[in-house]
N, C-alpha and C positions, 0 to 999 in steps of 0.2 A: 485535467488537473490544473489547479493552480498554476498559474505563473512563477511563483517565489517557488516551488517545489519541483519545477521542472529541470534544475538546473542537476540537481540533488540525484533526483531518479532518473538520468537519463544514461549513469553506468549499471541500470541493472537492466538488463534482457527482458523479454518476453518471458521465457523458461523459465528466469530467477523469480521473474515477478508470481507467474504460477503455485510455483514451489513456494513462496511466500504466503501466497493464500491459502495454500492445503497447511502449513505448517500450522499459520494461527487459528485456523480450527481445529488442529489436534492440542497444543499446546495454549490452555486456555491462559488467562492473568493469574489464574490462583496456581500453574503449574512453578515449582521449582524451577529456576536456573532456565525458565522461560525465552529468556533471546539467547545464551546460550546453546537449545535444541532446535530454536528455530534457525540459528545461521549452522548450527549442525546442518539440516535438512535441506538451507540455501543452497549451502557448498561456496566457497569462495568470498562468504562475507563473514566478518567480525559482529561479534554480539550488540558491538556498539555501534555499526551499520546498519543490520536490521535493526534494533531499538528505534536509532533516529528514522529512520524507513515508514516507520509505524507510526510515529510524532506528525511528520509530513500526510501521512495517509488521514490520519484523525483530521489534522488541521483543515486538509481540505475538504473532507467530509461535511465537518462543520460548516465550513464557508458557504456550500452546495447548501446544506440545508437551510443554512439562516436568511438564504437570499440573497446573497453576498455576488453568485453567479448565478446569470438569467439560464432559466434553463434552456437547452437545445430545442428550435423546430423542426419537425421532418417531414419532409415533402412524403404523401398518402403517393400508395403505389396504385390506389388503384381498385384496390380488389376492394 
């Protein structure tokens, strides 16, 4: 992740982070009261928590994408 973003994400768990991701595939942009079901589904985070969560997540997506961060090399195992 981003740097500017790690500060941001670094109170939410693994778990949370999980349960984030299954949330925003059920609860698509067009659902109603959409980061209110999603911090439902969080547990323990405010709607305006996950919102901003998701801002951070796009942003550095974009970044990833546009080139912005080189992508990762990985040492071949081998096979």
């Amino acid at each position: 992740m981003a740097s500017n973003s790690m500060s941001s994400n670094a109170s939410w768990t693994r778990k949370e982070n999980k349960l984030f991701e299954r949330a925003l595939a059920i609860y698509d942009q067009d659902t109603p009261d959409r980061w209110q079901n999603v911090a439902r589904a969080v547990g323990g985070k405010s709607a305006e928590e996950v919102r901003r969560h998701y801002e951070l997540l796009i942003r550095d997506v974009n970044d990833i994408e546009s080139g912005r961060y080189p992508q990762p090399t990985y040492r071949s195992n081998g096979n």
